[in-house]
DSSP file (Angstrom, degrees, kcal/mol; ACC not computed):
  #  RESIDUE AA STRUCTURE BP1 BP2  ACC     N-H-->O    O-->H-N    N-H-->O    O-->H-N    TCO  KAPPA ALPHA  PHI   PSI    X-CA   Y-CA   Z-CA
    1    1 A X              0   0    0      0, 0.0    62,-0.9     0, 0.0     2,-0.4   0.000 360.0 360.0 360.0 136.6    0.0    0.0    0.0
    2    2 A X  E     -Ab  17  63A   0     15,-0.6    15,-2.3    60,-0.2     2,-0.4  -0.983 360.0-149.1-121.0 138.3    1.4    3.6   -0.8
    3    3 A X  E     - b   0  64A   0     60,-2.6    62,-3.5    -2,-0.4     2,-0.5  -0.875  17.1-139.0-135.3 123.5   -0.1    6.3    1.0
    4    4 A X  E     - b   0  65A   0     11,-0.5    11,-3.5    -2,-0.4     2,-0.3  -0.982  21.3-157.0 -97.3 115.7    0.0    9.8   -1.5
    5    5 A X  E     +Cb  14  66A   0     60,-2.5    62,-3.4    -2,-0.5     2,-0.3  -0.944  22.9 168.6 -79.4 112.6    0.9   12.7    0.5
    6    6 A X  E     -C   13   0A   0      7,-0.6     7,-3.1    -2,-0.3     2,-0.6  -0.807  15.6-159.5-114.2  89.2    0.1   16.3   -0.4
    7    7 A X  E     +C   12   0A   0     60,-0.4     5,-0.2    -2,-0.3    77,-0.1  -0.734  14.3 178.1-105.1 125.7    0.5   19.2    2.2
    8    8 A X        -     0   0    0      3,-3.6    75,-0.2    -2,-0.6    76,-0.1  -0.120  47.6-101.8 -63.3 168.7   -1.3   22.5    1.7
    9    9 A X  S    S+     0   0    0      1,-0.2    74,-0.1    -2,-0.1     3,-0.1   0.904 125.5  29.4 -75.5 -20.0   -1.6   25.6    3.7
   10   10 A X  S    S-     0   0    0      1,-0.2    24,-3.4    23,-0.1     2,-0.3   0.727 124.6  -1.2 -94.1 -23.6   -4.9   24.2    4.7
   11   11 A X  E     - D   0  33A   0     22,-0.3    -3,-3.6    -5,-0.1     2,-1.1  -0.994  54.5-119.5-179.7 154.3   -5.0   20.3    4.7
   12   12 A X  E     -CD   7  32A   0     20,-2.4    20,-1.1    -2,-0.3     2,-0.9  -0.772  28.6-153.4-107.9  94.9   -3.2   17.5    4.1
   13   13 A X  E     -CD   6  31A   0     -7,-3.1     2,-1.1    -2,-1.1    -7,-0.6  -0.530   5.6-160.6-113.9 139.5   -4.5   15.2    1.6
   14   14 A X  E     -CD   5  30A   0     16,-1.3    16,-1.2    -2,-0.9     2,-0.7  -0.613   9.9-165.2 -71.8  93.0   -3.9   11.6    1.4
   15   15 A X  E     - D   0  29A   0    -11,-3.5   -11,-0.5    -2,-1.1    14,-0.2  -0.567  12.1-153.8 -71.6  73.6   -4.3    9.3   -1.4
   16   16 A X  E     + D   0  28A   0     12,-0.9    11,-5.0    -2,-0.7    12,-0.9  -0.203  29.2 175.0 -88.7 128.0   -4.4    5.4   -0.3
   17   17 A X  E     -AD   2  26A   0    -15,-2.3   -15,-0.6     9,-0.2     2,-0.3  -0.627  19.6-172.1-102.7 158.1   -3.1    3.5   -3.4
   18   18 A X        +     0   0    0      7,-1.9     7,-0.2    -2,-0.2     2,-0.1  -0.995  39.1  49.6-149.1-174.3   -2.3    0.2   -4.1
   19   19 A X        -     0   0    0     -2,-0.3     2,-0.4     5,-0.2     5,-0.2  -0.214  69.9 -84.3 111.0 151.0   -0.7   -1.5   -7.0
   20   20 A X    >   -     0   0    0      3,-0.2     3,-4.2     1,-0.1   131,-0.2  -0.875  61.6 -77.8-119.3 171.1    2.1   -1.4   -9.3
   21   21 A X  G >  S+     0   0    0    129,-0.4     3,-1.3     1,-0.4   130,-0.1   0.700 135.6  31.7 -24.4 -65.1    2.4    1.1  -12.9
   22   22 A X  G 3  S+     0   0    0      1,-0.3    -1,-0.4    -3,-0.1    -3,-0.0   0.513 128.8  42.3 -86.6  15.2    0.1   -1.0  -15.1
   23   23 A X  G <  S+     0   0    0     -3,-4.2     2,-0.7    -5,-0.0    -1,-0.3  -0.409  84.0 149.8-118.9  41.8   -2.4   -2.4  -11.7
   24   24 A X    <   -     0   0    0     -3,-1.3    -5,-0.2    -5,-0.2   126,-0.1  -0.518  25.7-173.3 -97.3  80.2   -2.5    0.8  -10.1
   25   25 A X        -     0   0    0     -2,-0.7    -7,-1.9    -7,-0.2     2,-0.7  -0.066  31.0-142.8-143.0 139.6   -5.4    1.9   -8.1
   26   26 A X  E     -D   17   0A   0     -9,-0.2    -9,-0.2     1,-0.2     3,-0.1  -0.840  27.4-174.9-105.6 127.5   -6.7    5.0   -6.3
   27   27 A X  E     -     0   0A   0    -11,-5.0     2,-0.3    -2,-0.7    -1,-0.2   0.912  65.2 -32.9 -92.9 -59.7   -8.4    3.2   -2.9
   28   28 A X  E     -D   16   0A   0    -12,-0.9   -12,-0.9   -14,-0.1     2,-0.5  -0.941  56.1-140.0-166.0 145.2   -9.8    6.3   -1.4
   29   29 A X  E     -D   15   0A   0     -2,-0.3     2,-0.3   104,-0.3   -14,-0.2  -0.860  25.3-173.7-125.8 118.4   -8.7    9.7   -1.5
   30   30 A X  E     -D   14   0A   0    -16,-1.2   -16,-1.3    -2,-0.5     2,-0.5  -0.683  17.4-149.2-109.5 136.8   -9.1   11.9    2.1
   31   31 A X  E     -D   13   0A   0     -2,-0.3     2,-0.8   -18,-0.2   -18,-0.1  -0.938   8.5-160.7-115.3 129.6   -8.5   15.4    2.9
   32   32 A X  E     -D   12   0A   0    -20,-1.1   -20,-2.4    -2,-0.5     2,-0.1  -0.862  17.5-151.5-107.7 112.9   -7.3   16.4    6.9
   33   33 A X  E     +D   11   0A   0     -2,-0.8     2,-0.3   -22,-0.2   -22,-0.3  -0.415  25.7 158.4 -76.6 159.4   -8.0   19.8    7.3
   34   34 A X        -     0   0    0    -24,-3.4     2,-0.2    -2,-0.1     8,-0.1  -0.955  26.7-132.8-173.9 164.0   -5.5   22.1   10.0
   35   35 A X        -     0   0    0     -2,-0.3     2,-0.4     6,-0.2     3,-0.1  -0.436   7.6-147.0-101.3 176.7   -4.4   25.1   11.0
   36   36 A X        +     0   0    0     -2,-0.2     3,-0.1     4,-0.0    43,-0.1  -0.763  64.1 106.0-127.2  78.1   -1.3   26.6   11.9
   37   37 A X  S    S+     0   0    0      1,-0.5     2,-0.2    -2,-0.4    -1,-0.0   0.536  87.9  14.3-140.7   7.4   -2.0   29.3   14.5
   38   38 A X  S >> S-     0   0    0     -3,-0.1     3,-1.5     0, 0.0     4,-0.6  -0.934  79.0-106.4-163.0 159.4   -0.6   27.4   17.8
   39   39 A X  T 34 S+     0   0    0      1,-0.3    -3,-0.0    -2,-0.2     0, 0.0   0.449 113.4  65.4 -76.5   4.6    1.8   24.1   18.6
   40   40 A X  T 34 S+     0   0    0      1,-0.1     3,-0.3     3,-0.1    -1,-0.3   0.432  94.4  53.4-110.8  40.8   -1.3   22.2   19.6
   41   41 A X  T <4 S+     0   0    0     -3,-1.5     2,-0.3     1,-0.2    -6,-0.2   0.447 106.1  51.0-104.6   9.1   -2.7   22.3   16.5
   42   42 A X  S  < S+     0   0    0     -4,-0.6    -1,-0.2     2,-0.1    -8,-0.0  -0.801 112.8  56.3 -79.9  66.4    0.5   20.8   15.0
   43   43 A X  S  > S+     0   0    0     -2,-0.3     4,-0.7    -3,-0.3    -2,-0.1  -0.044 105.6  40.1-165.7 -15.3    0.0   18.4   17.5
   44   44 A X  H  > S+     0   0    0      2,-0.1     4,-1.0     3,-0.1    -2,-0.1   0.481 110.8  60.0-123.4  19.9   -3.0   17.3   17.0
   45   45 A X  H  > S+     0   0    0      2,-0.1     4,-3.0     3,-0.1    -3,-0.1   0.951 112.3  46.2 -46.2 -70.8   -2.4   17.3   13.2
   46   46 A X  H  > S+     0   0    0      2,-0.2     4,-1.2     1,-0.2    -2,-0.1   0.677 107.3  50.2 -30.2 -58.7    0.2   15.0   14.3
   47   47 A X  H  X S+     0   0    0     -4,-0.7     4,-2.7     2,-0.2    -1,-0.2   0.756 117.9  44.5 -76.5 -28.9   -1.9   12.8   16.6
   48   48 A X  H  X S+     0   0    0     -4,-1.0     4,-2.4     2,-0.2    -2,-0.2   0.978 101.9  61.7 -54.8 -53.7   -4.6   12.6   13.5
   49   49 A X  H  X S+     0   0    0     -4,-3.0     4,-2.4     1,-0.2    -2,-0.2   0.708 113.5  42.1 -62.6 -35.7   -1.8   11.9   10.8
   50   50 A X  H  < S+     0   0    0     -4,-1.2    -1,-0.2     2,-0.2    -2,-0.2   0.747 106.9  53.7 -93.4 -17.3   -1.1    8.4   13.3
   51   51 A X  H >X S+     0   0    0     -4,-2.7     4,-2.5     3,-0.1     3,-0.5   0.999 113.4  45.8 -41.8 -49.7   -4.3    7.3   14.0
   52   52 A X  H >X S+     0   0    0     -4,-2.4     4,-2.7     1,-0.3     3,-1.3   0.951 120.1  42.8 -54.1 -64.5   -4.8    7.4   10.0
   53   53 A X  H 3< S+     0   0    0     -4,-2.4    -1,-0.3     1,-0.3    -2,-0.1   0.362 115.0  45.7 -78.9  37.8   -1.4    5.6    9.4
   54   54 A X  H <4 S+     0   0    0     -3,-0.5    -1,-0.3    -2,-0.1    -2,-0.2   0.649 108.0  53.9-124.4 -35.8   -1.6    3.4   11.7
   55   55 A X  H << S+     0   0    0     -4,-2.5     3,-0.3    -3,-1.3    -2,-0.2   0.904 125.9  25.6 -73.4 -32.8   -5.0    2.3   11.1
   56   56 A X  S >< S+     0   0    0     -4,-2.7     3,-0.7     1,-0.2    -1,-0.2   0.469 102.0  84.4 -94.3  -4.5   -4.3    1.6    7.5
   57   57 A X  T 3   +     0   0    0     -5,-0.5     5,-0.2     1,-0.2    -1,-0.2   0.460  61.1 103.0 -80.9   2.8   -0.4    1.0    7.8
   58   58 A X  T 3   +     0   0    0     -3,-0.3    -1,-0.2    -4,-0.1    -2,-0.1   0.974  56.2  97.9 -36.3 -56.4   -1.1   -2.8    8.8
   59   59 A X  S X  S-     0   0    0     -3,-0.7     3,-0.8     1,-0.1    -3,-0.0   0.004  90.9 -99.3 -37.4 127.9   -0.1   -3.8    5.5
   60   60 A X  T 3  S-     0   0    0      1,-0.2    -1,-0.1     0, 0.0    -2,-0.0  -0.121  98.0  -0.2 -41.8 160.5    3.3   -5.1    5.0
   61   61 A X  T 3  S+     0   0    0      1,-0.2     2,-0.5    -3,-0.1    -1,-0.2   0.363  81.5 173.4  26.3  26.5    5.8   -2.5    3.5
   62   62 A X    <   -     0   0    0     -3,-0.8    35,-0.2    -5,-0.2   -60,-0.2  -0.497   9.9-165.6 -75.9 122.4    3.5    0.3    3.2
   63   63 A X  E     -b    2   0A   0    -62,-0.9   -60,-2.6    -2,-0.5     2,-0.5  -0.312  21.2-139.8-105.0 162.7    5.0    3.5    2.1
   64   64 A X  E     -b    3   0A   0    -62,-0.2    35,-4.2    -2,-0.1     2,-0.7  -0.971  12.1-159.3-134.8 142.3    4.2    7.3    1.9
   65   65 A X  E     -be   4  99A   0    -62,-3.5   -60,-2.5    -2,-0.5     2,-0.6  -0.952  16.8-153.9-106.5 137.6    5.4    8.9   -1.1
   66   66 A X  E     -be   5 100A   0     33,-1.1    35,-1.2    -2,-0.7   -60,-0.2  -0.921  12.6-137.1 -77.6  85.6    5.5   12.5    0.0
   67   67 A X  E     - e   0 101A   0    -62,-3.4   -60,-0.4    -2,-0.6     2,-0.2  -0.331  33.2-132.4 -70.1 161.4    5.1   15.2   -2.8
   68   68 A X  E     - e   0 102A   0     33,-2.4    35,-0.6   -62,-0.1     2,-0.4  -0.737  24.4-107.2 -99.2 166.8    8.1   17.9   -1.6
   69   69 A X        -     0   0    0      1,-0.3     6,-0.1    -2,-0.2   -63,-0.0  -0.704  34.2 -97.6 -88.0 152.6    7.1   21.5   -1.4
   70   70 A X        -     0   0    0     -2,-0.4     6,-0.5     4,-0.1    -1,-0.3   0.191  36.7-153.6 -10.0 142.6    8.1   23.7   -3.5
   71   71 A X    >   +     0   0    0      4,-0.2     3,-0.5    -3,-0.1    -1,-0.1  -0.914  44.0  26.2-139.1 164.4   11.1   25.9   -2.7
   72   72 A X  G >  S-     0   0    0     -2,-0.2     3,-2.0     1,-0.2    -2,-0.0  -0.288 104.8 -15.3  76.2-175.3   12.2   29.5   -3.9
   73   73 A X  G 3  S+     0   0    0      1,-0.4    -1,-0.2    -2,-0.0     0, 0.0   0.758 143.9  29.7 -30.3 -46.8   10.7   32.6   -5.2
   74   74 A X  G <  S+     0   0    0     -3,-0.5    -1,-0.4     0, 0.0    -2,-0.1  -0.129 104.3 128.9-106.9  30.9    7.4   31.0   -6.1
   75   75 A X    <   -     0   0    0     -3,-2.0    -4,-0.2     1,-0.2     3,-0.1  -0.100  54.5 -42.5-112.5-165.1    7.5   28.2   -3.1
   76   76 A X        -     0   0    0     -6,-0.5    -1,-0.2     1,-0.2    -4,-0.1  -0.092  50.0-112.7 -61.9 123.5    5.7   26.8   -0.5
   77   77 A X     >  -     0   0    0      1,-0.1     4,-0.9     4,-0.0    -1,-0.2  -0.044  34.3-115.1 -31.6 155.7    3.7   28.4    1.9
   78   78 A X  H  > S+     0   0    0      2,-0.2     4,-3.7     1,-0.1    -1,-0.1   0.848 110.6  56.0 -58.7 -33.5    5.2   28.1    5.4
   79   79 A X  H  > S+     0   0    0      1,-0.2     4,-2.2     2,-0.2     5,-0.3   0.847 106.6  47.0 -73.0 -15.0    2.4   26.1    6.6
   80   80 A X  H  > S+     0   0    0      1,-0.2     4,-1.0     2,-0.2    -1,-0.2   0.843 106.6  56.1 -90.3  -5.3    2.5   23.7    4.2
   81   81 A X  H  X S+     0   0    0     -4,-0.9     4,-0.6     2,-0.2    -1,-0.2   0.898 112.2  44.2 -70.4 -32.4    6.1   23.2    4.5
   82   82 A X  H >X S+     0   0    0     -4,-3.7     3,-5.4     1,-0.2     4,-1.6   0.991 110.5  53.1 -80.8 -42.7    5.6   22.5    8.2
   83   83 A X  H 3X S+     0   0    0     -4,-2.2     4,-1.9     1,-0.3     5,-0.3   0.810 109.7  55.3 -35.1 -28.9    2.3   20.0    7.6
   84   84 A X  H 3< S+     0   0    0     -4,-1.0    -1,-0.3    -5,-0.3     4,-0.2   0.643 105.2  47.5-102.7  14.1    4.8   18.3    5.3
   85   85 A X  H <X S+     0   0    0     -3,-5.4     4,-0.7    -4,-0.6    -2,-0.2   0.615 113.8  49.3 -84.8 -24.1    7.3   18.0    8.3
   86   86 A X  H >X S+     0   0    0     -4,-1.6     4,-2.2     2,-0.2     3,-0.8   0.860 103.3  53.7 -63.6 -36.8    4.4   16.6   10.3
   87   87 A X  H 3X S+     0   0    0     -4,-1.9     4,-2.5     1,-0.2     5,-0.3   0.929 115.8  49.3 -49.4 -58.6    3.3   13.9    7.5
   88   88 A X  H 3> S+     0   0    0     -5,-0.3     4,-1.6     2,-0.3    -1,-0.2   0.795 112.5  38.7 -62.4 -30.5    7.3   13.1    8.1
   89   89 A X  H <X S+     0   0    0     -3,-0.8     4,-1.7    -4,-0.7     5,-0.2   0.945 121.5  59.1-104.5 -50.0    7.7   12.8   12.6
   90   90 A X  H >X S+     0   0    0     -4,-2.2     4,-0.7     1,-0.3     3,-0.5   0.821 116.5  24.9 -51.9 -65.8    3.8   10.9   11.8
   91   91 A X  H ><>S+     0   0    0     -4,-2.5     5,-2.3     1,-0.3     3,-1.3   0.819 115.3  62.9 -89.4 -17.8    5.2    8.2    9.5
   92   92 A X  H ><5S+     0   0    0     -4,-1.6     3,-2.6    -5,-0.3    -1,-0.3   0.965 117.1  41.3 -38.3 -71.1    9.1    8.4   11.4
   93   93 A X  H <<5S+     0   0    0     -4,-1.7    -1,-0.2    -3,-0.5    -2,-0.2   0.521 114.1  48.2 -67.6 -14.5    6.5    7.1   14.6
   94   94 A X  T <<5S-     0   0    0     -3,-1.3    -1,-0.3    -4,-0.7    -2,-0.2   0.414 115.2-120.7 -97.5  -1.5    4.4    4.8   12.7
   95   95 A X  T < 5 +     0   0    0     -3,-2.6     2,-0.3    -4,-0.5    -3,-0.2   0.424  61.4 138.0  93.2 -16.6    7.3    3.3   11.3
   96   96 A X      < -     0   0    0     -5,-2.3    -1,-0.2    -6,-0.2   -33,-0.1  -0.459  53.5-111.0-103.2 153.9    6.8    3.8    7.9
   97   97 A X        -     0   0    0     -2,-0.3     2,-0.2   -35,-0.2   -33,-0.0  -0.380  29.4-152.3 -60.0 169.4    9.4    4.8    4.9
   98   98 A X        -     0   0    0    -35,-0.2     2,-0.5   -32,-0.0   -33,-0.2  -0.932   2.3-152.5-128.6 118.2    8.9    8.2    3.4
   99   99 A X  E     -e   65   0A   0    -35,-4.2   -33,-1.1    -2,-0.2     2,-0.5  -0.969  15.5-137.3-135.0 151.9    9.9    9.0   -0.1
  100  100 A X  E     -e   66   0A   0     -2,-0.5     2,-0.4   -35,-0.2   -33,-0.1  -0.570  25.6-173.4 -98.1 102.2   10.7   12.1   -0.8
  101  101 A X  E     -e   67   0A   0    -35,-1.2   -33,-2.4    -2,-0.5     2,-0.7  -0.703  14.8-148.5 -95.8 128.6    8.8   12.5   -4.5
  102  102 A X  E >   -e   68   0A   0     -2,-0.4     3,-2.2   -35,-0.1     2,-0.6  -0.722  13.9-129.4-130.4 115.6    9.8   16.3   -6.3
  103  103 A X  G >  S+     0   0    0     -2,-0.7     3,-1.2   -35,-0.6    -1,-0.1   0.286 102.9  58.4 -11.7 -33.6    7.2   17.8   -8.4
  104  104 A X  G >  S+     0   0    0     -2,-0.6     2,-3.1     1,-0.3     3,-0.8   0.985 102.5  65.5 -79.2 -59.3    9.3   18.7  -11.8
  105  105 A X  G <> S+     0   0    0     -3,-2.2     4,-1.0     1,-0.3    -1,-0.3   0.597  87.7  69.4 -42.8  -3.3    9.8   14.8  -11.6
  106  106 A X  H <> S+     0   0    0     -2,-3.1     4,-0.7    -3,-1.2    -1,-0.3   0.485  79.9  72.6-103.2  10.9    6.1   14.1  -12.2
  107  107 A X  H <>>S+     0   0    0     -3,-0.8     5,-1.5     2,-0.2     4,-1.5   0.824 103.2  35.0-115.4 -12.5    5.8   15.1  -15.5
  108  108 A X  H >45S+     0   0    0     -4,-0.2     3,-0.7     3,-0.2    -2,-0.1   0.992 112.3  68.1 -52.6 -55.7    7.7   12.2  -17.3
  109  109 A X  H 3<5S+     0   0    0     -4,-1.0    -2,-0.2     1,-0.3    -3,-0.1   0.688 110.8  33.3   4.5 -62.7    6.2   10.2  -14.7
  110  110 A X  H 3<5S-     0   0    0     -4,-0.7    -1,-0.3    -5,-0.1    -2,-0.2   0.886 110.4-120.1 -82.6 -34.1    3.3   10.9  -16.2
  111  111 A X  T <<5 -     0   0    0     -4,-1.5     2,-0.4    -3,-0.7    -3,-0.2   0.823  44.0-171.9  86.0  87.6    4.2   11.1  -19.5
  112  112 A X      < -     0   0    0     -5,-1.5    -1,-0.1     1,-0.1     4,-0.1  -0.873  25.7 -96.4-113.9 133.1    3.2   14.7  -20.3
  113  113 A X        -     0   0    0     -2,-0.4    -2,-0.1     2,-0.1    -1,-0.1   0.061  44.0-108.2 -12.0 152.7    2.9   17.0  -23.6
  114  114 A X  S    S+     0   0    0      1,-0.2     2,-0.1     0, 0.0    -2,-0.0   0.975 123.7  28.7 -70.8 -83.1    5.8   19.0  -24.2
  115  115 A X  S    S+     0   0    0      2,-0.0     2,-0.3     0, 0.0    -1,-0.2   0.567  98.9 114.7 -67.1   8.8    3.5   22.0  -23.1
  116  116 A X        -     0   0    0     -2,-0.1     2,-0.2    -4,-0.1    -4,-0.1  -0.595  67.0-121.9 -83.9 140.3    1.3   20.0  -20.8
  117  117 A X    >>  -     0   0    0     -2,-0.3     3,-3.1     1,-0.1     4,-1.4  -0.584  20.0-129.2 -39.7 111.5    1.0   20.5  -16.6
  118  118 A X  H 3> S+     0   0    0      1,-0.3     4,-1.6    -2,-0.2     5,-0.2   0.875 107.8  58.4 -38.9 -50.8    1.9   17.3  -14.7
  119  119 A X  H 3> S+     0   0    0      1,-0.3     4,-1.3     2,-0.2     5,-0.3   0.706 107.1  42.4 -63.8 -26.1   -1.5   18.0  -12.8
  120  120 A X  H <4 S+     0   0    0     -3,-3.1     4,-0.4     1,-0.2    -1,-0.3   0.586 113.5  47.1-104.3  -1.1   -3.6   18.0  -15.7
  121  121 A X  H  X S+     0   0    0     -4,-1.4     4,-1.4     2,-0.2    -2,-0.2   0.789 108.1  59.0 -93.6 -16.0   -2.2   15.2  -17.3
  122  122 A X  H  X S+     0   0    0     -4,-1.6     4,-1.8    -5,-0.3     5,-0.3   0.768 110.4  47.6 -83.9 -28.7   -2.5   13.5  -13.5
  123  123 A X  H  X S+     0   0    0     -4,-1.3     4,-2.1    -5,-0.2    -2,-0.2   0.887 109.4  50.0 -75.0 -38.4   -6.5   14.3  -14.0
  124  124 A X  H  4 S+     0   0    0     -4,-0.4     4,-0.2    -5,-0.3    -2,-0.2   0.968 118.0  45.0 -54.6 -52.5   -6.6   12.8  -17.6
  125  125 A X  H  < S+     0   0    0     -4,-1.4     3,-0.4     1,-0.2    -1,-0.2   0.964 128.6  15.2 -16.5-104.3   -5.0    9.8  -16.0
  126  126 A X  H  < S+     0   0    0     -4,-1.8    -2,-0.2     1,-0.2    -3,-0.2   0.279 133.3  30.9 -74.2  -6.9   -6.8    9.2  -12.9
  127  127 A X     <  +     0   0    0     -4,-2.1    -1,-0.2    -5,-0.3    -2,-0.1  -0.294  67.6 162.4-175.1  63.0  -10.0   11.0  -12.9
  128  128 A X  S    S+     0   0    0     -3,-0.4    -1,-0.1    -4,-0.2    -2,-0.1   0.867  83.4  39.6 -40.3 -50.4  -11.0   11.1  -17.0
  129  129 A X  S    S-     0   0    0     -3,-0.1    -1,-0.2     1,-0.1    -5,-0.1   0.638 104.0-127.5-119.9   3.3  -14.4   11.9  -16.3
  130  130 A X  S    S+     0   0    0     -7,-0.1    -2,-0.1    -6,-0.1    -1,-0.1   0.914  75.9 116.9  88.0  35.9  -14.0   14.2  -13.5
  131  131 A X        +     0   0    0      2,-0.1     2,-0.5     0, 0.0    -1,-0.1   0.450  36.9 121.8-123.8  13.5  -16.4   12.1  -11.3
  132  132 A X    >   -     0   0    0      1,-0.1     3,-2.7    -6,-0.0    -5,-0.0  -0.506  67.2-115.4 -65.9 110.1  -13.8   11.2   -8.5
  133  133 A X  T 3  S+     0   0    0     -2,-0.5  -104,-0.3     1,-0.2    -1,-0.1  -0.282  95.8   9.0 -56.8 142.7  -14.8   12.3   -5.1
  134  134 A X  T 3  S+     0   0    0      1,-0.2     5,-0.3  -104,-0.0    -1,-0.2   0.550  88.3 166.7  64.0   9.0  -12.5   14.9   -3.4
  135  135 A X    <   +     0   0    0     -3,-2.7     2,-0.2     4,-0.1    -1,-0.2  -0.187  13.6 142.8 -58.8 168.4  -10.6   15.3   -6.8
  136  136 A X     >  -     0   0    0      1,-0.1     4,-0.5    -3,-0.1     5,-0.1  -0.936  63.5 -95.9-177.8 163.0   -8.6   18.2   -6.6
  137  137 A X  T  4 S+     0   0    0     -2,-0.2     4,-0.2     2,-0.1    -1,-0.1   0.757 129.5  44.3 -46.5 -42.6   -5.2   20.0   -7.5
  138  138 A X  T >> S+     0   0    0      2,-0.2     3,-1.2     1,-0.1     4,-0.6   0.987 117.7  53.4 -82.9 -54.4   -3.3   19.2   -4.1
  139  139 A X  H >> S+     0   0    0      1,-0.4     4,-2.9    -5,-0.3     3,-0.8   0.876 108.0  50.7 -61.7 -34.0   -5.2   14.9   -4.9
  140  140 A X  H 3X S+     0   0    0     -4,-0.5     4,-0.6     1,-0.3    -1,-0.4   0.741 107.7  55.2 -89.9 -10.5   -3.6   14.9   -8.4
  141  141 A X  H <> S+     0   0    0     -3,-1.2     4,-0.5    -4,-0.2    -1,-0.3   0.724 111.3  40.6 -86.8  -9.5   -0.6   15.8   -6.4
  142  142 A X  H << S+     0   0    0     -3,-0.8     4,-0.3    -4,-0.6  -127,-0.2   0.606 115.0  45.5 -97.5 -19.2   -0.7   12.9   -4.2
  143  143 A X  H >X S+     0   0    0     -4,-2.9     3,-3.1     2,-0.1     4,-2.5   0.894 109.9  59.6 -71.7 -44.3   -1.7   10.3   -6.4
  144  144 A X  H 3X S+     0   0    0     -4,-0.6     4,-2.2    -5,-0.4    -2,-0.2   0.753 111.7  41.1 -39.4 -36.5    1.1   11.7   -9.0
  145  145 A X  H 3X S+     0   0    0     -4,-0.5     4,-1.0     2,-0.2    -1,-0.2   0.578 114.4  50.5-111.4  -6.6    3.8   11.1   -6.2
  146  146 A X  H <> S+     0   0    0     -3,-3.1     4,-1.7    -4,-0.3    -1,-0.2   0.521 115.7  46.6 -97.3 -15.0    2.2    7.3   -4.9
  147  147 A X  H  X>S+     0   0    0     -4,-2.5     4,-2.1     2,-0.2     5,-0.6   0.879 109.5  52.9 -85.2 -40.2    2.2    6.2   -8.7
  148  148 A X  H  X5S+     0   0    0     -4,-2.2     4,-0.8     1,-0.3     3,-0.4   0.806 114.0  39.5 -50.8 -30.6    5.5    7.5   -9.0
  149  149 A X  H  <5S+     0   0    0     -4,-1.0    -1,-0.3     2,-0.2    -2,-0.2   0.780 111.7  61.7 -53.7 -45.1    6.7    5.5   -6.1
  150  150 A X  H  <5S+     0   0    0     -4,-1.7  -129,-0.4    -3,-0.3    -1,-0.2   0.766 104.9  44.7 -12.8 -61.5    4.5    2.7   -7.5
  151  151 A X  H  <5       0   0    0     -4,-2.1    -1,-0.2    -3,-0.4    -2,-0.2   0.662 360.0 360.0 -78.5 -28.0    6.4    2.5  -10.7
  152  152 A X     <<       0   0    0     -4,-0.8    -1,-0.2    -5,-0.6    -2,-0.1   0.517 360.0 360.0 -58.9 360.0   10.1    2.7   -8.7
């Protein structure tokens, strides 16, 4: 099982995958909303982020591919850089690898147009007819980074 991680300034959303390239399957995809305005709510981000993996982490070798944020001019909010250090002390405590998936990688991955966006080429993919619950920008960033891990 590969667990697709995407952290936002607002929420953290999860894809549970399973599969390898050509079997590869979107199980359910969940959004955990949080805030960043005190350390207990990174802390009970945190205490959410292990129920979740813990309850589904049974499964042998089950991994979380982590898309990374964004860095530089244009980069990552600060809250989502810290939700995506929390996703990291959660699965460090649940036990489970993290790999660390980084966005320009996703668009061979996918096998995108020369002008085409990894993201829209991750909807074309996974969710043709646009009738996936909770689809999203930040979800087509978390299945993109559990198939790439998938395919590895």
């Amino acid at each position: 099982m590969i667990f697709g991680v995407n952290a936002t300034k607002s929420a953290i959303v999860v894809a549970q995958t399973k599969g390898a390239s050509a079997k590869f399957v979107i199980s359910a995809i969940r959004l955990i909303p949080f805030q960043v305005r005190s350390g207990d709510n990174l802390a009970e981000l945190l205490q959410t982020l292990i129920r979740f993996f813990q309850c589904k982490g049974k499964v042998a070798c089950s991994v979380i591919a982590l898309l990374k944020c964004s860095s530089g001019r244009f980069g990552s909010c600060l809250e989502a850089i810290k939700g995506e250090a929390i996703v990291e002390l959660a699965a460090s405590q649940c036990g489970l690898r993290v790999v660390k998936v980084a966005p320009q990688s996703l668009k061979g991955t996918l096998g995108c147009a020369k002008d085409q966006k990894w993201r829209d080429r991750a909807g074309e993919v996974f969710n043709p007819n646009g009738k996936r619950p909770n689809w999203s920008k930040s979800a087509a960033g978390a299945v993109a980074a559990a198939f790439k891990v998938a395919g590895e």
